[in-house]
N, C-alpha and C positions, 0 to 999 in steps of 0.2 A: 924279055924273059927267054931264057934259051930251049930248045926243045924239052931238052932231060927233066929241067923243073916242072914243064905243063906238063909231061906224063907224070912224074911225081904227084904232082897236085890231084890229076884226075883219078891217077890208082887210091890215094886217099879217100875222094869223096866218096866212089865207087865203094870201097873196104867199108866207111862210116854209111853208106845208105844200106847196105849189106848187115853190117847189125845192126843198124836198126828193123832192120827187117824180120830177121833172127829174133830180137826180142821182143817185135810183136805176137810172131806164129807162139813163142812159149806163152807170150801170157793169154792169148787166146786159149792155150789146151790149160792154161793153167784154172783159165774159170769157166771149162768147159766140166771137169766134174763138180763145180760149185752151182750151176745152170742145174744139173741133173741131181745132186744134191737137193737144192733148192724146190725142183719140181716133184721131187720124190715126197720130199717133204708136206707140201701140197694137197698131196695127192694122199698121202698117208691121215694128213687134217679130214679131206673130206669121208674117207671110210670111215674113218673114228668114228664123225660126228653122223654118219648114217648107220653104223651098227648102235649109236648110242640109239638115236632114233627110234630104229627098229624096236629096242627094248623098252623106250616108250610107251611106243603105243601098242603094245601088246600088253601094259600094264594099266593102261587107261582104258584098254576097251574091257580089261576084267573089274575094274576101277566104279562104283556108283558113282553119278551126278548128283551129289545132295540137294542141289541148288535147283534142279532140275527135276527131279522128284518132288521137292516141296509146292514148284510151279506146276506140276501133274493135280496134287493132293487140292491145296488151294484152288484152280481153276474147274477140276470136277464137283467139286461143293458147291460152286459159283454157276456151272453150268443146270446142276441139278436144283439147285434155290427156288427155278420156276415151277419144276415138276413136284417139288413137297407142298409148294403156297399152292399150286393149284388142284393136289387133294379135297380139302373141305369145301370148297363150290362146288367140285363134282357129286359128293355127298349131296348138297345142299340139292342138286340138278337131282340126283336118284331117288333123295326122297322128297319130291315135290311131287304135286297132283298132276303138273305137266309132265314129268320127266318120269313117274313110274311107265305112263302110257307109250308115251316116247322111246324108251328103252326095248317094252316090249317090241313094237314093232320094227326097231331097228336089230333086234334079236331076229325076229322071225324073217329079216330079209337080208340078214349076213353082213350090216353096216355097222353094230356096235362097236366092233373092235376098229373102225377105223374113227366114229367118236372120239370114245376113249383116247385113242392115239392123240387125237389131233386138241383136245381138251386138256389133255395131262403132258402130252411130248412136245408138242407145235412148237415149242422154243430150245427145243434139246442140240435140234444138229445145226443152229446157227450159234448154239454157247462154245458145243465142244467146238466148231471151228474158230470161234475165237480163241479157245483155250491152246488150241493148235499153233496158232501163231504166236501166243506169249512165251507158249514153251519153246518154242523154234528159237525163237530172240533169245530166251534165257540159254539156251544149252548152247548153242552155237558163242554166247560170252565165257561161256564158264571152258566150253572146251579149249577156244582162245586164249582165255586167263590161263588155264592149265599149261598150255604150250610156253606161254611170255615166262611161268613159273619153273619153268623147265630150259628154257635158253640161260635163266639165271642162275639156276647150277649149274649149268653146262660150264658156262664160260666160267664161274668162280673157279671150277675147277680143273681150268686149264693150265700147264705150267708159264711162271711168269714169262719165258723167252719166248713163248708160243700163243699167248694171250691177243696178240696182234689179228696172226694171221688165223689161229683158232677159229675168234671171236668171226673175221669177215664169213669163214668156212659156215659157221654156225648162224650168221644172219642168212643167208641163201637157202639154209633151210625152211628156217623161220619164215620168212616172206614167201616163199613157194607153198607151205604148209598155210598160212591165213587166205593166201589166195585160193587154195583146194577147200578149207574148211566154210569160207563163207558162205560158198556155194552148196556145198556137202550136207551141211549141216545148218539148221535156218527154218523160218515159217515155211518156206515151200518144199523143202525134201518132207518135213515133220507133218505139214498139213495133208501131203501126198500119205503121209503110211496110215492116218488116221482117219482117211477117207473113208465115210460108210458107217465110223461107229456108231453114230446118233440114232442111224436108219437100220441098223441090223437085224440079223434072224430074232435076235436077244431081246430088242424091243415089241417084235412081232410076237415071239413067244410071250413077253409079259401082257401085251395088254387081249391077249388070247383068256388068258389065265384072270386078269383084269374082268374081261367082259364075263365069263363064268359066271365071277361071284357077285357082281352085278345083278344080271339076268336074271339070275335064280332069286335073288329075292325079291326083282322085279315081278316074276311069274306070280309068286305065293301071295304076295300083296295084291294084286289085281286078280289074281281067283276068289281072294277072299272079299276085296269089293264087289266083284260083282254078282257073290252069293248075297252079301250084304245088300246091293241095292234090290236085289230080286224078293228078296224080304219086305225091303222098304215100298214094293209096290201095293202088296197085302196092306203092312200095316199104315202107311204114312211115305209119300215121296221123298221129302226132307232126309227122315229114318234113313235110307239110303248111303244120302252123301254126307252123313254124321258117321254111320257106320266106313265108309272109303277115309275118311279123314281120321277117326281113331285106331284104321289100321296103321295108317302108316304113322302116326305118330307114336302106338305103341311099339310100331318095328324099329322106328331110328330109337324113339330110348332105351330099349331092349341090343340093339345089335349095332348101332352107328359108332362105338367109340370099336367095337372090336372089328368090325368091317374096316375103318380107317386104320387100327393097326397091320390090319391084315396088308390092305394098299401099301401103306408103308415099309412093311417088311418086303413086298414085291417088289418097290424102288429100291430100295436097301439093295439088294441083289443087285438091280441092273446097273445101281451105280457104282457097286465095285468091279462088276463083268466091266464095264468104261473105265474105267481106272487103271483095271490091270493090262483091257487091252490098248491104253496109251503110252502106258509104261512097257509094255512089250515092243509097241512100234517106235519109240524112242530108244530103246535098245538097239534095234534092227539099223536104225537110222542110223546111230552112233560106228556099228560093228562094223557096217556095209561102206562108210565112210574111213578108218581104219584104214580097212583092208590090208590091201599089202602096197599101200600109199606110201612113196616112199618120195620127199625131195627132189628137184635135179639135180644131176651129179657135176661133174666140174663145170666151170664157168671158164 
């Protein structure tokens, strides 16, 4: 081959690696606003699906938990069942020949009211903590439910060319969001706000109020015994503890049914003060979880 041709040849190869070269660097810049395109794009999915977010849960935390309140309503009646059954023994303890004398003197030495407490309340703040954690269980599903209800319009409502990458943008919330809310929201955030209800000023105030009316017909019943038995010394010993025992049977038929509504309507109270202040710290719970809890952002 004579010189002239291998230069030939070589300026060829040279010229063909030359464009190919050339039309590498184009289609590099060619799918370089495709790249940026592509990331814009992206990037624009994730704000979407965290401004939708945002309007979320800003509507969920003005949103009741039905499911959640019924678990409030149901487990304060269930907590309080012990404190109505255990009414009519307390009766039963006040008007009794032991329990008039008994009262008195835990009257006059400042332990009635924690009797009472502990006769009518003793099982109050181990219910409401049970009640605590069924509502934790409960709201922490519903709040869940509520989110899985909401990735499911989200995504219906993405455009079909966009459904793909939408749909990944909007799992990343999702799972970042179940992972915050398990935690958030649960027997242990719920059982923490509801700490103390069982044992509050509320209770102290009731069975204050409790021992009162107690007391007082404690006193009058045992004054009048024991004008009764001082009688009974003149006429007859017996006389006495005839007169002690038709007082007090006169007083429970005369005042026992209204005395125990009286009771009743004091529990009445205290177990709606418990009700609403469960349903206030499930509020709090819910709000404070919220927040301004927002997803991570790109991935």
């Amino acid at each position: 081959m004579s010189t002239k041709k291998a230069n030939d040849l070589d300026a060829g190869r040279e010229t063909s690696q030359a464009g190919r070269r050339a039309w590498g660097r184009r289609a590099m810049l060619a799918l370089v606003p495709l790249a940026v395109l592509a990331a814009t794009g992206h990037q624009v999915l994730q704000l979407r699906a965290e401004e939708r977010w945002r309007e979320f849960s800003v509507e969920l935390r003005r949103t009741p938990l039905p499911e959640t309140r019924q678990a409030i309503d149901a487990g304060v009646e269930r907590a309080f069942a012990p404190v109505y059954a255990a009414i009519p023994p307390l009766l039963d303890w006040h008007y009794s020949f032991f329990g008039q004398y008994a009262e008195l003197g835990l009257a006059l030495t400042g332990r009635l009211e924690g009797e009472i407490e502990s006769r009518l309340f003793g099982e109050l703040e181990e219910g409401i903590s049970l009640v605590a954690n069924d509502v934790g269980r409960v709201m922490q599903e519903e709040v869940l439910t509520e989110i899985e209800r909401w990735f499911g319009r989200e995504v219906a409502a993405l455009p079909p060319g966009l459904s793909g990458r939408g749909r990944r943008a909007l799992e990343t919330l999702v799972e970042d969001a179940r992972g915050h809310f398990v935690v958030a929201i649960g027997p242990t955030a719920v059982g923490a706000a509801v700490a103390g209800v069982g044992t509050s000023v509320g209770v102290k105030t009731l069975t204050t109020r409790l021992a009162t009316k107690l007391a007082g017909g404690a006193v009058l019943r045992t004054t009048g015994a024991v004008l009764g038995r001082t009688i009974g010394v003149i006429v007859a010993a017996a006389a006495g503890i005839g007169i002690d025992i038709a007082l007090r049977e006169l007083d429970e038929l005369l005042n026992r049914d209204e005395l125990e509504q009286a009771l009743t309507a004091l529990v009445d109270e205290e177990r709606e003060r418990v009700r609403a202040a469960m349903g206030g710290a499930v509020e709090e719970v819910k709000v404070t979880a919220l927040g301004e809890f927002v997803p991570s952002r790109l991935r």
